[in-house]
N, C-alpha and C positions, 0 to 999 in steps of 0.2 A: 504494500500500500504506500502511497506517497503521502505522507504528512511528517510532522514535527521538524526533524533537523538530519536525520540520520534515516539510513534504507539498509534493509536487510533483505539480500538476494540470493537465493539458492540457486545455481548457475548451472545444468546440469550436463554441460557439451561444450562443445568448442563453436558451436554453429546452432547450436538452440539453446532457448532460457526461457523456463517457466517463469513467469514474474509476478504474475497477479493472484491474489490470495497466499494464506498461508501452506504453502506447498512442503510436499512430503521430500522431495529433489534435496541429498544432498552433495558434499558438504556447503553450506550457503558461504556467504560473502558478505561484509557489511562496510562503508563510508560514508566519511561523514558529509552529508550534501551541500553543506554550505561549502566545505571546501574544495571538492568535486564536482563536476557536472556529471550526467547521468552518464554520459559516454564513457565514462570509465566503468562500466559494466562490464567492458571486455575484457576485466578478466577471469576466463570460462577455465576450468580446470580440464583440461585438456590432456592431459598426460594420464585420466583414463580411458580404460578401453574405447576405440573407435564404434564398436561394437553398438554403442547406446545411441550414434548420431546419424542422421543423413548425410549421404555422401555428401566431398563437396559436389557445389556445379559453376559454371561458368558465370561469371558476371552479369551475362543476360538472363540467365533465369531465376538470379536470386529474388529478384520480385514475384516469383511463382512458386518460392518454395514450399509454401505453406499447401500448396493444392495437393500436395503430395506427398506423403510424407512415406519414403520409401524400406524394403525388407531387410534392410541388414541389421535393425534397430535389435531384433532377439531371435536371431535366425537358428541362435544352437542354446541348449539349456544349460550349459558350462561356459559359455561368453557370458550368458545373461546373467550368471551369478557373481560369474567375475568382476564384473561391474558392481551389482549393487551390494557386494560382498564389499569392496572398496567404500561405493557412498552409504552405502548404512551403515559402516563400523563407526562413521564421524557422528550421525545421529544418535548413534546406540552407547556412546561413549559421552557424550553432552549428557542425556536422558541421567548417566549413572553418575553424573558429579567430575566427569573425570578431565572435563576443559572445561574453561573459564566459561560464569554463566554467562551468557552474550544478552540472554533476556532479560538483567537488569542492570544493562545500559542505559542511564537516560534515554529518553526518546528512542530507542530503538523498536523497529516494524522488524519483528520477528516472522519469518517468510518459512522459518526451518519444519515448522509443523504443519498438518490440513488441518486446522478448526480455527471456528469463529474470533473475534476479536472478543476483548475482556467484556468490552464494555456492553457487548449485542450478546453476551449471554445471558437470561430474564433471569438472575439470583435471586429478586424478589418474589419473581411469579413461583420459583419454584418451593420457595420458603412458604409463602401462602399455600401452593395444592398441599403439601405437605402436613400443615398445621391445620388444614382444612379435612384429614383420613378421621372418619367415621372409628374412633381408638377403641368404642363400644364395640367394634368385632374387629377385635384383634387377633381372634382363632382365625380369622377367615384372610388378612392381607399379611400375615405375620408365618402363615405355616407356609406348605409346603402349596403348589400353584396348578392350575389346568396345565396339561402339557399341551394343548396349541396356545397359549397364554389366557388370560385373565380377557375373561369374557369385558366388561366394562370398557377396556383397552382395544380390542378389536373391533367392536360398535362404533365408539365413539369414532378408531380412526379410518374405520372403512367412510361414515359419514364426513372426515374432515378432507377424506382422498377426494371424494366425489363431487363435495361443493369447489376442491379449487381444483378440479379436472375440467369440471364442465362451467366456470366462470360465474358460480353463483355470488351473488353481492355481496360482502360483510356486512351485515347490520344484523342487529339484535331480535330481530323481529323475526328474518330469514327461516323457516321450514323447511326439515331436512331434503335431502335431494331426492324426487320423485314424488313431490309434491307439486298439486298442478299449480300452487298460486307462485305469480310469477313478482319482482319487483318493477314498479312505473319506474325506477332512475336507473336499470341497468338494460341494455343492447348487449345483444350478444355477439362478440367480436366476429371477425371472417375466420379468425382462427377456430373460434369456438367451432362457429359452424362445421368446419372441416369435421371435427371431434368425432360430429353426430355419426359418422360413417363408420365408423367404427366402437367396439363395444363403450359402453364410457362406464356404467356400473359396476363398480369393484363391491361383490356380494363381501361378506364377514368371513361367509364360508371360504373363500378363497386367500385368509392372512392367517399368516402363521409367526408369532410371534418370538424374537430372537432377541439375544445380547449384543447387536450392535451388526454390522456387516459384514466383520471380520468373522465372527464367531456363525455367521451363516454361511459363507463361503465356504467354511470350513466343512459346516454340514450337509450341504452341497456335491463338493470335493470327496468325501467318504463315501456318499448315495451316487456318485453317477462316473469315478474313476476308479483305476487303481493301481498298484505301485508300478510303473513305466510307463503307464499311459502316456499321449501326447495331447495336451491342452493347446488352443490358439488363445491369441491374445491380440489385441491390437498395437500396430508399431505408431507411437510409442503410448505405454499405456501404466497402470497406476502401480509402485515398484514393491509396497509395502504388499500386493496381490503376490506378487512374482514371488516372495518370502513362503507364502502361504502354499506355494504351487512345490516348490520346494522342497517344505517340510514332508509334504504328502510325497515324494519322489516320483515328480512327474516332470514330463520332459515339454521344454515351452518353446513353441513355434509361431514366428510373429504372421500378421496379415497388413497387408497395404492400407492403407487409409487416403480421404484425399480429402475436400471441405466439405463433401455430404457421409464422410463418414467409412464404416469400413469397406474396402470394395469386394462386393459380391460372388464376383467372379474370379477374386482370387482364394478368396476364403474357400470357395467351394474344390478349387484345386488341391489345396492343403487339406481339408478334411478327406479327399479320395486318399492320398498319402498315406495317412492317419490311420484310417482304416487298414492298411496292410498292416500295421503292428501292434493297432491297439487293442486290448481285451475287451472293452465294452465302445461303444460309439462315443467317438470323439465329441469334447467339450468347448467351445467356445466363450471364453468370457470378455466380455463388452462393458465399456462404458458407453452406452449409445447417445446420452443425452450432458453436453457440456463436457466433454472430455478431461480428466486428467491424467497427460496434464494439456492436451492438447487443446481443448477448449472446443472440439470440434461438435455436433450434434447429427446423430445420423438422421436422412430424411423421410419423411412418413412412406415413401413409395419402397425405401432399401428396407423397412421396418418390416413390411407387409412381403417384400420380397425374402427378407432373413428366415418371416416366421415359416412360410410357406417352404424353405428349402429342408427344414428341418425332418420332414416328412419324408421330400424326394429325396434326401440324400442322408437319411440317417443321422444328425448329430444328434448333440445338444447344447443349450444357450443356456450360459446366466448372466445376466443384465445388472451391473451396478447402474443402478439412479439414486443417488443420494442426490443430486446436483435437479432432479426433477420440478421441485417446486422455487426453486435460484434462478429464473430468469429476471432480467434487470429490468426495473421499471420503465414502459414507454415500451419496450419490444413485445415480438410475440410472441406467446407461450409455446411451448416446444410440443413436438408429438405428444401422444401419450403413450406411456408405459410398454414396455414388451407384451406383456401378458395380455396386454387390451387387443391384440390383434390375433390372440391365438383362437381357434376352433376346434372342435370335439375330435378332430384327426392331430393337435399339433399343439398343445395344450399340457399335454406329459411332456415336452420336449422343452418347454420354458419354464425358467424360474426367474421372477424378479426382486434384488434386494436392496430395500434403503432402509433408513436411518433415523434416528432424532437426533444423531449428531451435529449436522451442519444444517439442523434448524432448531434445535432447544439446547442442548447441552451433551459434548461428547461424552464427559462422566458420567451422564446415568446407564449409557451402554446398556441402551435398546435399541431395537430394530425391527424389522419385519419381512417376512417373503411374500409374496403372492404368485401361486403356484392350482394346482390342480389338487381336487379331493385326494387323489392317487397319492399322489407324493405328500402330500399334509401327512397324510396316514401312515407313508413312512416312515417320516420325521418324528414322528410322535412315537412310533414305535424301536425308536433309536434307543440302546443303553443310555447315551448322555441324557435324553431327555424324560426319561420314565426315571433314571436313577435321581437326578433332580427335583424332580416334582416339577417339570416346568424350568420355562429361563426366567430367571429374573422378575418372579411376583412382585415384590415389595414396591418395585422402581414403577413396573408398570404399573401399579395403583394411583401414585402419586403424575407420571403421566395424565394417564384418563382423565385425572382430576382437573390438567390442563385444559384438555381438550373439552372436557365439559363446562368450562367455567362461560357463563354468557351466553348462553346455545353456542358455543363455540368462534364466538368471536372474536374472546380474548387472544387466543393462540394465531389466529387466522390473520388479526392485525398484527400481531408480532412477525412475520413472515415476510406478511406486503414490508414490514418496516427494514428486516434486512431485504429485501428484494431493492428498496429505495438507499439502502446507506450504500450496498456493494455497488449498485449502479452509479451513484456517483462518485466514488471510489475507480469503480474500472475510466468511468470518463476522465478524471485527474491522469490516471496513470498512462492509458495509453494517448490521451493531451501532450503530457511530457514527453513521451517516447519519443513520438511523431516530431517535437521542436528539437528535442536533443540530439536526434539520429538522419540521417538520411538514410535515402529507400535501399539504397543500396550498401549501408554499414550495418541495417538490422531491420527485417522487416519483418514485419507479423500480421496478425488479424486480428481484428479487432471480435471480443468475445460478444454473445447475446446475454451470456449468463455463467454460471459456478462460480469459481475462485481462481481461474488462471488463466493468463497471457502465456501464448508461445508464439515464440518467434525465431530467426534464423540469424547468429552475426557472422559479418563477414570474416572471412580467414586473417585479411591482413590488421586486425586488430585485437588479437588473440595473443601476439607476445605482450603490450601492456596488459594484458588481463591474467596473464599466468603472473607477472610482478609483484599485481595488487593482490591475486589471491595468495602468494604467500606470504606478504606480509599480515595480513588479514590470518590468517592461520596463525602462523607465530604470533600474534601478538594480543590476540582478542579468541583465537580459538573458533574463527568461525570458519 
């Protein structure tokens, strides 16, 4: 983020840099701005693996680089780790005490983590649902939990999915969705319209609630791989996943991407592949909407096109959307969800996973899937989850309680309200970008929505940038 006096940027190549939001890319970078101009960004830690960047290209097409972002990015699962074995040991080693804290630096915009800024996480809202738990049934939010989650918490959020799916108004007064009264001060956008074409009602029956995204993935990963499988991923795509692909001993094979997303036709080459060596049909994980860290959103026609290959061509998809409800105010809202496009042939084949992380608070680590009765009923019948009682009761009580407060308008305007700070956030930053760079020393695209800028810098500005990131190393640990 651009403010205060001082920037903190996690640099992740020698020719791209995630810059907007707090990104998971390490090891970051920081100076102080008043005494630098932004153009000293270049310096991109370069000296690791090639492996994590697009080739270079010629002078003429760095203005294009963005539309493409090409396969060498995790083309082997031993490159891929050797990379972020490199930048997560700097993040993993900050996290344990063991370099200087960079985050309390005066004024320092810490870039080094994904989550929200201090100040847009609701510590009040969440002390009220909290103080507001019915303590008279304490037997009932304090033991052990429903294993698809805590019935209150699925209500409330299938109905808070479907008023901001389908553009219903915030106001107090508003009746849940599928109700015929409509509001006289709201139109429904052309975007909305598009919506109707596709399912928009996210039933209860279809959430399955979890501890955060990570911890779905995970239970994902177990239900539909196994040990040497081969996973796709999108080039480039979210690194703290790549961890998780990892641990499971799976081998990760990137797919092209370009500005609508991942490309179809190459992803379907790579799952032929896949199939000669994998034990179950190959897995697909996507971020299809605001990419990280690429920023990019796949388009409603590749959505419809992804779901429908699933069938012909045997995989399967899981879809992070935490970034789903993050579009910046004044733009248009983005497709909907994976799962909203699937049909009674293609339906086992998608799982969708978001979050309340990067819209209420990453510490209460919950989340949720939206999936098919079939696989719910897996999930439910997993050890981890019948040995539990369920993920994470206690939190998701005090959730619910969110979402219930006001027919749910309290929460709903918390949202529009990061939707309005990030957006003018992203306008500050990429404003600056644009005055302190030319097209051709760093060009990017400018995002609709999530938490990041990705852009491409030029080669010849790459030895200042290895300078400053090691003094910046030495000196401050970043």
């Amino acid at each position: 983020r651009v403010a205060g006096h001082r920037c903190h940027l996690p640099l992740p190549s020698p020719s791209a840099a995630s810059l907007l939001g707090y990104t998971q890319l390490s090891p970051p970078l920081w100076f102080p701005a008043s005494q630098a101009p932004l153009r000293a960004i270049t310096a991109l830690p370069y000296t690791l693996p090639q492996v994590v960047l697009p080739r270079s290209r010629a002078s003429a097409h760095t203005a294009h680089s963005l539309r493409r972002v090409p396969n060498n990015c995790y083309t082997q699962a031993c490159t891929t780790q050797a990379y972020h074995h490199r930048a997560l040991s700097t993040t993993a080693r900050r996290m344990e005490g063991s370099l200087p804290p960079t985050t309390k630096i005066p004024d320092m915009i810490n870039f080094g983590i994904g989550q929200p800024r201090p100040d847009l996480i609701p510590a009040a809202l969440i002390r009220t649902a909290m103080s507001q738990q019915d303590w008279q049934q304490e037997q009932t939010f304090l033991n052990y939990g429903k294993l698809r989650g805590q019935h209150n918490l699925i209500n409330s959020l299938a109905t808070f999915i479907n008023n901001e799916l389908n553009d219903v108004p915030i106001n107090p007064a508003t009746p849940p969705h599928g109700s015929q009264q409509t509001s006289p001060e709201h139109t429904p956008s052309a975007k909305t319209s598009q919506h109707t074409q596709a399912t928009q009602h996210v039933h209860p029956d279809s959430l399955f609630i979890t501890g955060g995204c990570s911890q779905g993935l995970g239970l994902v990963c177990d239900m539909w791989t196994t040990h040497g499988d081969t996973v796709l991923v999108e080039a480039p795509t979210y690194i703290f996943a790549l961890e998780i692909f990892r641990d499971k001993h799976l081998n990760v094979v990137s797919v092209e991407m370009d500005d609508q997303g991942i490309i179809i036709e190459d992803l379907l080459a790579k799952v032929a592949t896949a199939h000669k060596s994998n034990k179950q049909p190959p897995m697909l994980y996507t971020i299809p909407t605001y990419n990280n860290p690429a920023g990019t959103t796949l388009s409603e026609d590749r959505r419809r096109a992804l779901v429908a290959a699933t069938r012909a061509h045997n995989f399967r998809v899981v879809a992070d959307e935490v970034y789903q409800f993050l579009y910046f105010h004044g733009h248009k809202r983005p497709p909907l969800p994976l799962f909203c496009y699937t049909d009674a042939g293609t339906r086992d084949n998608v799982v969708g996973l978001n979050s309340f992380s990067k819209i209420l608070a990453p510490g209460l680590r919950v989340g949720w899937l939206q999936t098919s009765d079939k696989i719910i009923k897996h999930l439910k019948d997993s050890g981890l989850v019948t040995s539990g009682g369920g993920l994470n009761p206690f939190t998701s009580h005090t959730v619910a309680e969110i979402l219930t407060m006001d027919n749910g308008t309290t929460f709903r305007t918390h949202v529009a309200h990061l939707r309005s700070s990030y957006h003018s956030n992203n306008e500050a930053l990429c404003s600056y970008l644009a005055t302190a760079f030319s097209q051709s020393e760093f060009s990017f695209q400018k995002p609709d929505g999530g938490f990041f800028v990705w852009g491409e810098i030029s080669p010849k500005l790459q030895p200042d940038l290895q300078v400053l990131l090691g003094n910046c190393t030495e000196h401050y640990g970043a």
